[in-house]
Every structure is written in C-alpha cells, then in structure tokens.
N, C-alpha and C positions, 0 to 999 in steps of 0.2 A: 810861593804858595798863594793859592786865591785867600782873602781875606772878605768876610762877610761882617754885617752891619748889624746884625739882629737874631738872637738866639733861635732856633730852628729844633724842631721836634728829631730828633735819632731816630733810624731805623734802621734795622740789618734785613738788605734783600740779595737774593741770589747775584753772583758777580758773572756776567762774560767781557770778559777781555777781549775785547777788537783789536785786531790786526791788520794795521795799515788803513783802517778807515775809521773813521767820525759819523757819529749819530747826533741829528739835532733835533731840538722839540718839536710835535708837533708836523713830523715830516716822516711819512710814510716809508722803511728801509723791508730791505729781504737779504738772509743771509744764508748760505746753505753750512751744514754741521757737518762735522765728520768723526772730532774725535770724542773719546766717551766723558770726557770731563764738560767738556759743554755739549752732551748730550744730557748729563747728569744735571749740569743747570739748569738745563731748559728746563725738565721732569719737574725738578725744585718749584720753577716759576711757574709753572701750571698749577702747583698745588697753594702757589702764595697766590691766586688770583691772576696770574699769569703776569706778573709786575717782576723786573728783575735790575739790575744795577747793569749798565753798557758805559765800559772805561774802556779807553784802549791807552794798548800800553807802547812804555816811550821806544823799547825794541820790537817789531813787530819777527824780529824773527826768534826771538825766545824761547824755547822749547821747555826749560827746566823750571821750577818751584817758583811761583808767582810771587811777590812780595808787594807791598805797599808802596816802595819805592820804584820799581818797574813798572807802575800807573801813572797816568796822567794826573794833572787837581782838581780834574770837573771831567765830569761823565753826565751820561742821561740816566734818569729812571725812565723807563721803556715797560713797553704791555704788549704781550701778543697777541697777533690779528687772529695768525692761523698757525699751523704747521701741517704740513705735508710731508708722509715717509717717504722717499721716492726708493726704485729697487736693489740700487746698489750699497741701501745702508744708511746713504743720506737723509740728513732730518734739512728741509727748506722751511723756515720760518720768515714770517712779515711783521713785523712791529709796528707801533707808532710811539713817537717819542711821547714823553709827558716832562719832566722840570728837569733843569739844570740839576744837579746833585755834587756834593765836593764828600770825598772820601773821609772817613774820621776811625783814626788807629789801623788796623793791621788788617794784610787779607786773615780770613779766619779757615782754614783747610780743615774739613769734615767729610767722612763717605765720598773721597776721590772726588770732591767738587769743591768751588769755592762760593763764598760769601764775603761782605762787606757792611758794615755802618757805613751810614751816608745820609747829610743833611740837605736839606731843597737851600738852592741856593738860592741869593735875594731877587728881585726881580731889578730891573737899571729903571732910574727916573725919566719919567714923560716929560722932561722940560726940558728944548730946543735950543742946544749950541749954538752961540753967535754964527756959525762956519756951515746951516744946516742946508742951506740954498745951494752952496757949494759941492757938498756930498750929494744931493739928489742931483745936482746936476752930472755929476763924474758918473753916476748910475745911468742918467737917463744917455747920454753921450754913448754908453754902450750896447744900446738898445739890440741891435743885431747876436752881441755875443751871449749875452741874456738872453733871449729868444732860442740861443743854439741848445741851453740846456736846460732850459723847464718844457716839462712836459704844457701843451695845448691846453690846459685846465689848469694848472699853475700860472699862467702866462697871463689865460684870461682873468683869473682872477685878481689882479694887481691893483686896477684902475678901485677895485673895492676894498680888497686885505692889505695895501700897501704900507702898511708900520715898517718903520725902518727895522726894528728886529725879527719881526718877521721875514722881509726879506733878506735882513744879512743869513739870516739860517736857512732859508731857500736857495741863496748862491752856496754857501758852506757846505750844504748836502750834495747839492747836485756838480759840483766843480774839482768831481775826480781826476781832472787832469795837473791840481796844483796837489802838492807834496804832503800827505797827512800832519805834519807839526801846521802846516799854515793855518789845514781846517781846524784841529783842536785850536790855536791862538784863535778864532773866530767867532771860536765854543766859549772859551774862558775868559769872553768880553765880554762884561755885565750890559756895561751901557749900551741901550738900543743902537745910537747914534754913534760911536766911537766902533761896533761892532761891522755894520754899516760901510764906516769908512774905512775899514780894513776887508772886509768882503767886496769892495768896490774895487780894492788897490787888485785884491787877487783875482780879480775877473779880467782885469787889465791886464795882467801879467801871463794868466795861465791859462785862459778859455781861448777858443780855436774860432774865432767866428765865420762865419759863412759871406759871402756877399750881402750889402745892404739889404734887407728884407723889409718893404714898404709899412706893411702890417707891424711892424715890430716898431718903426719910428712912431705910426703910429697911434699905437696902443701906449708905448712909454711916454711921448708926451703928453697923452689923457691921463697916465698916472701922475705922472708931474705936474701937471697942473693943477690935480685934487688933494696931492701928498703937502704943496705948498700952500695951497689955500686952509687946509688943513692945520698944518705948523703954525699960519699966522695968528689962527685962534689960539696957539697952544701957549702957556706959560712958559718964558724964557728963561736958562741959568744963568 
C-alpha cells in the first residue's frame, strides 16, 4: 500500500476505472466511452466541475462489480478538457491530469455508476540523490528513443520544464509499448528522482527507437546541461 507522510483533506469524486492504461499529472490523455457505467461517470464529473478520480484497475479485463481491491494505490484526480458524442454512441473525452490521489475505503456503487474517497498524495522531495548525474545521464544516453515518443512540443520543451518528475511522467504517459503494471509502478513513485530512474529503466527496455536523430542528441544534451547546472544549486539528501 502507498503510505503518505501528512494528513490530506478526503474527498469522494466520480471513479473511472482504466483499462490497461495509466494517466499521469499534468499530461494531456483522450479516451473514448462506450459503456453506460462510465458514461454515467462522466455525466457525474461534469456536474462535480468536471473533476473525476482515474484508477486503473489491477485486471484490466474485469467485467463484473468493481471493488476496492481490484484498484490500483494511486490514481490521478483528472478534469475534462472536452467531450465529443461521436455517432455510434461513443462519448470521446480529453482530460488533463491534476494530483497523484490514493484511494481511502471502498468503491461506493450508486445509480449504476461509481465513486471513491481519495486523498492528494504527498508531493516527493526536491533534494538531489548522490546517484542524480547518473540518472540524467541514462536519460540523456536515450535521447533518440525519447524523441520517438513525445510529441514536437513535449520534446521542445525540456531544455525549460525538465524536472525529473516531470519527465518520468512524460515517459510513463507516453511509453504505451511497456506493459501497464510498469506505468502504474512509475505512478506510485513519490520521489521525483527514484520516479525518474525507473521511467529511464523503462524507456530502455520498452521504447522502439528510430535511427540516431541529430536534433534529439541535441536538444537532450541542452537539457542536460541545464537539468545539472540546475541540481548543483539544489540541496542534497
């Protein structure tokens, strides 16, 4: 179970349960609907401010009565962008993530849809692992496979938004080719930097790179050389 450091306000928001993928903060997802139970969510979430709870659960092929235990320990609170009906019935929706969240007691089953408590989970400490040169380096080392999966506007902007947890959650979103337990475990690592170095491990393991892309060596070495100039100011653990 995730364990948190510091009492956190409850709140029960609409639950969808993802299947077979992971939502991380702060990172743009689109899913399309189909059945009435998370169609009934969404409805929910539009009336709560369009704020809803995204867990996915540990069977993604589950069909029968959701439980507390058929969830992961950490989910996103998530907001809709948009939704779009499209003709066949489908509801297409765009979120953006907003805070980690850990589930608290039981899913709660009401008008054929569900809900959940759930508290903002803590934020991980800004102070720089002995081992942090080493982690941005195994990052930067991959610059080509990381180029294969952030969109041209993700990419570009590195060299300026490059926090380690920001990027492990840019690799964890976009690195549908590794097996959904790995992105949740990517999810459910507090620390920027520990977070990081398991989104590094997985980009090595399970991204497809293309041939050497000049531009992408480099663009990551201008990150790299701003992410460490950066670290050196930063308080050490």
């Amino acid at each position: 179970m995730i364990k948190h450091s510091a009492p956190s306000t409850t709140e029960t928001l609409p639950l969808l349960a993802l299947r077979g993928v992971v939502w991380f903060p702060w990172v743009r997802s689109s899913l399309f609907i189909k059945s009435d139970v998370n169609l009934r969510t969404i409805a929910n979430a539009i009336l709560n401010r369009g704020r809803f709870a995204a867990i996915a659960l540990r069977d993604d092929k589950l069909d029968d009565h959701i439980t507390r235990k058929d969830l992961f320990d950490m989910g996103l609170r998530a907001s809709l962008i948009s939704t779009v009906h499209l003709p066949d019935g489908t509801l297409k929706i765009e979120t953006s993530g907003a805070d980690r969240i850990v589930p608290q007691g039981e899913v709660i089953e009401s008008g054929g849809s569900y809900s959940i408590a759930v508290t903002v989970a803590p934020a991980g400490t800004p102070a720089n692992p002995t081992n942090y040169k080493e982690i941005l380096e195994a990052v930067a080392a991959q610059g080509s496979a990381l180029r294969a999966i952030l969109s041209a506007e993700e990419f570009e902007s590195l060299p300026t938004r490059g926090e380690p947890g920001y990027l492990a959650d840019l690799i964890g979103s976009r690195l549908s080719s590794a097996p959904y337990p790995t992105r949740q475990a990517i999810l459910e690592t507090i620390d920027p930097w520990n977070r990081l170095e398991k989104a590094s491990v997985a980009l090595r393991q399970h991204a497809s790179p293309p041939l050497d892309i000049l531009e992408a060596a480099t663009a990551i070495a201008e990150w790299l050389g701003r992410r460490l100039e950066k670290a050196e100011q930063a308080p050490k653990s």
